[in-house]
C-alpha positions as CSV (number, residue, x, y, z in Angstrom):
1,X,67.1,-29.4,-100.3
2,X,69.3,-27.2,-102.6
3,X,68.2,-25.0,-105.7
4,X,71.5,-25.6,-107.9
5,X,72.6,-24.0,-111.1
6,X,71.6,-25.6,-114.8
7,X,73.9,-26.2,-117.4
8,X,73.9,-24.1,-120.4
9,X,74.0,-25.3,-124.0
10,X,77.3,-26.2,-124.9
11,X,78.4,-28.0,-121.9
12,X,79.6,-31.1,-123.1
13,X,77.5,-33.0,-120.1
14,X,74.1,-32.8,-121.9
15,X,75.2,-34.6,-124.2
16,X,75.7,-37.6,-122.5
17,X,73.8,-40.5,-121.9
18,X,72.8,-41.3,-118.5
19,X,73.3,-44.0,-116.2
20,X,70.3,-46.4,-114.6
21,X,70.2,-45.3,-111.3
22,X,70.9,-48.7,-109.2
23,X,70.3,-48.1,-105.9
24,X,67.7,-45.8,-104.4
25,X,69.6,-44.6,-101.2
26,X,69.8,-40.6,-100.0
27,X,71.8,-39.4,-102.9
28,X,69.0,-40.2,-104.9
29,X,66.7,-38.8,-102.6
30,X,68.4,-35.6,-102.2
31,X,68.6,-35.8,-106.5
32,X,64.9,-36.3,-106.9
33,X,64.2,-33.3,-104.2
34,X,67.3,-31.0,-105.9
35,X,65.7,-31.5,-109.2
36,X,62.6,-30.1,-108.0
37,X,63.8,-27.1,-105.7
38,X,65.3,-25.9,-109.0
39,X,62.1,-26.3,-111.3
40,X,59.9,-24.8,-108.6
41,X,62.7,-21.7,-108.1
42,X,62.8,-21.4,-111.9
43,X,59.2,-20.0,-111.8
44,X,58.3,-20.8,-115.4
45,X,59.9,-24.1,-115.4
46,X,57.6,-27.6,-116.1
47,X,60.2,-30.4,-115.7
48,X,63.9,-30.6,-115.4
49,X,66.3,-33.8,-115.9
50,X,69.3,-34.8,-113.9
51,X,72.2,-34.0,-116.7
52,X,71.0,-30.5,-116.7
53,X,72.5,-30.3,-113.0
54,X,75.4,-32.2,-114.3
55,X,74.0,-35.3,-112.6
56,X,74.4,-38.2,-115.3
57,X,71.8,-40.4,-113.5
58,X,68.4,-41.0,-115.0
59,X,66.4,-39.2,-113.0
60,X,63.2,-36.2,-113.8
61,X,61.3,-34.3,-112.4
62,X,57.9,-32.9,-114.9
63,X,54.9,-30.3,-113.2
64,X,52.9,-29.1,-115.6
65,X,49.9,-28.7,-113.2
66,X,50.5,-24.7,-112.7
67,X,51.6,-23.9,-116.4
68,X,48.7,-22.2,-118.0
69,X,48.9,-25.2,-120.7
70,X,49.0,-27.8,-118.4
71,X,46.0,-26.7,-116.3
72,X,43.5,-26.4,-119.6
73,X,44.4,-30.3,-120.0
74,X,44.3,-33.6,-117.3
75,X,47.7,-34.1,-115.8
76,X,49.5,-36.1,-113.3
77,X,50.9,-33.1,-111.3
78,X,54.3,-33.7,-110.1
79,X,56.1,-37.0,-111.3
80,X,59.3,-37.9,-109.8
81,X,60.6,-40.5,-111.9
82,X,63.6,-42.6,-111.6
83,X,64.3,-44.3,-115.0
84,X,61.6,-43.6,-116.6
85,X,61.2,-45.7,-119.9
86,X,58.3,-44.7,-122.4
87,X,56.7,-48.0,-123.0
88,X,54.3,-47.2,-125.8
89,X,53.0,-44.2,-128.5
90,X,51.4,-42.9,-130.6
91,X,50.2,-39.7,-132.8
92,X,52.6,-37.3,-133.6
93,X,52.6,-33.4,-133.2
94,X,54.7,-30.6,-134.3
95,X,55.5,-28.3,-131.0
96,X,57.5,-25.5,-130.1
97,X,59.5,-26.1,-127.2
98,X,62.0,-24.2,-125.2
99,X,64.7,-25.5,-122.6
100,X,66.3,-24.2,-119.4
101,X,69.7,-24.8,-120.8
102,X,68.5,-23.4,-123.9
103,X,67.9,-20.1,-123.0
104,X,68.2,-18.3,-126.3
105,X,66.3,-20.0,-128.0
106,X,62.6,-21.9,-128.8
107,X,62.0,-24.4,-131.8
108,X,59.6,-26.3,-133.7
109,X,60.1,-30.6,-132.5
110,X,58.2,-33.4,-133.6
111,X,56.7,-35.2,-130.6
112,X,54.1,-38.4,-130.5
113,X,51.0,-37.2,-128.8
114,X,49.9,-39.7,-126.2
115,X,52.5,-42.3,-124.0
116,X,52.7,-45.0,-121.6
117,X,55.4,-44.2,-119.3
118,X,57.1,-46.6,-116.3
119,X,59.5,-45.1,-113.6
120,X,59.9,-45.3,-110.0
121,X,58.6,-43.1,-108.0
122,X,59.8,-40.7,-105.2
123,X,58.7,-44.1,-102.6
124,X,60.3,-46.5,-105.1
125,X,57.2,-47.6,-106.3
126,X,56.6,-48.9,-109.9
127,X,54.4,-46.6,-111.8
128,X,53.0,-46.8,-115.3
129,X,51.2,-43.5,-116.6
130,X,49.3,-42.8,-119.6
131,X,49.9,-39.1,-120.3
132,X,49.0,-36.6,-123.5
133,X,49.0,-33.4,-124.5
134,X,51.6,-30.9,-122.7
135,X,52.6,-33.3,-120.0
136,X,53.3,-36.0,-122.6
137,X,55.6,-33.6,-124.7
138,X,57.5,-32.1,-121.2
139,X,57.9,-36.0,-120.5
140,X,59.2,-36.5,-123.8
141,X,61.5,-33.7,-123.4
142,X,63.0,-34.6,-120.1
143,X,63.5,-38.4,-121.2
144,X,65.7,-36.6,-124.2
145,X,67.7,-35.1,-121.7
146,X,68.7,-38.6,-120.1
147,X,69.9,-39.8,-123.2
148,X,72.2,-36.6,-124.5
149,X,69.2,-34.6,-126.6
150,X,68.1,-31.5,-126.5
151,X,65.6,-30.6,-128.3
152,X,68.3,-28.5,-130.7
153,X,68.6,-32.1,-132.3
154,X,65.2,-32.7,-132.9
155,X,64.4,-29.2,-135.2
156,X,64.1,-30.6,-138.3
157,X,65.4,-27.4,-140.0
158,X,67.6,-24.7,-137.7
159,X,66.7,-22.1,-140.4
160,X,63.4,-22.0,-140.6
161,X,62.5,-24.0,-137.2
162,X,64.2,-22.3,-134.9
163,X,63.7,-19.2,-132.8
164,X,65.0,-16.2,-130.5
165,X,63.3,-15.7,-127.8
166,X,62.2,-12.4,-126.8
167,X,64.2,-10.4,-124.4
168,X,62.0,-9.0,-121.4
């Protein structure tokens, strides 16, 4: 229902861990569907977590079905999850991943290659996903989020793993 504004990098509110979201009444409703009226207006966007809107509830949204990466690949198209807890992994993967509140910048993160995620869903029903590839690192990324990472703390070396991004 509303496209809102995401927090920049160093907002002190990203860095937080979030809260279990309790009880699934309309504010968490209108969270889950705010989470992904902002993806969606983003245009290049693939998931988005609640502390990004300054929301410190543990809540994502991840879509990786219309990203060029994500359609070469299997995915789940879009998962609304409500404390989403990876469950198992395994693999691991050097990636380069960029972040809305991030704009700057791109880096080089360390990410397993295949999950077993469980959340609720957008009808609160229990779901348990296996995911790889893309959609497995973008749900790796937004669970970050929920506990005060970004992926800035997961470059293993700023000088030599991190990038600027081009300016258009």
């Amino acid at each position: 229902m509303a496209v809102r504004e995401v927090l920049i990098y160093p907002d002190s509110r990203l860095k937080e861990n979030c809260a279990p979201i309790v009880s699934f009444d309309e504010s968490a409703e209108q969270l889950l569907q705010d989470l992904v009226d902002t993806m969606v207006d983003a245009g290049h966007s693939v998931g988005i977590a609640a502390p990004q809107l300054g929301d410190l509830r543990r809540a994502a949204v991840v879509d990786v079905s219309k990203s060029k990466l994500g359609k070469k690949q299997e995915n789940h198209g879009l998962l609304q999850m409500v404390n989403p807890e990876i469950i198992e992994k395994e693999g691991s993967q050097i990636v380069r991943e960029g972040c809305m509140s991030v704009p700057e910048y791109t880096g080089n993160v360390t990410r397993y290659e295949s999950i077993v995620v469980q959340f609720l869903d957008q009808n609160q029903q229990l779901q348990v996903i296996r995911s790889e590839g893309f959609e497995a690192i973008a749900i790796q990324h937004e669970l970050d989020h929920l506990d005060g990472f970004l992926f800035l703390d997961r470059v293993s070396s700023l000088k030599t793993d991190l990038f600027r991004r081009k300016q258009k």
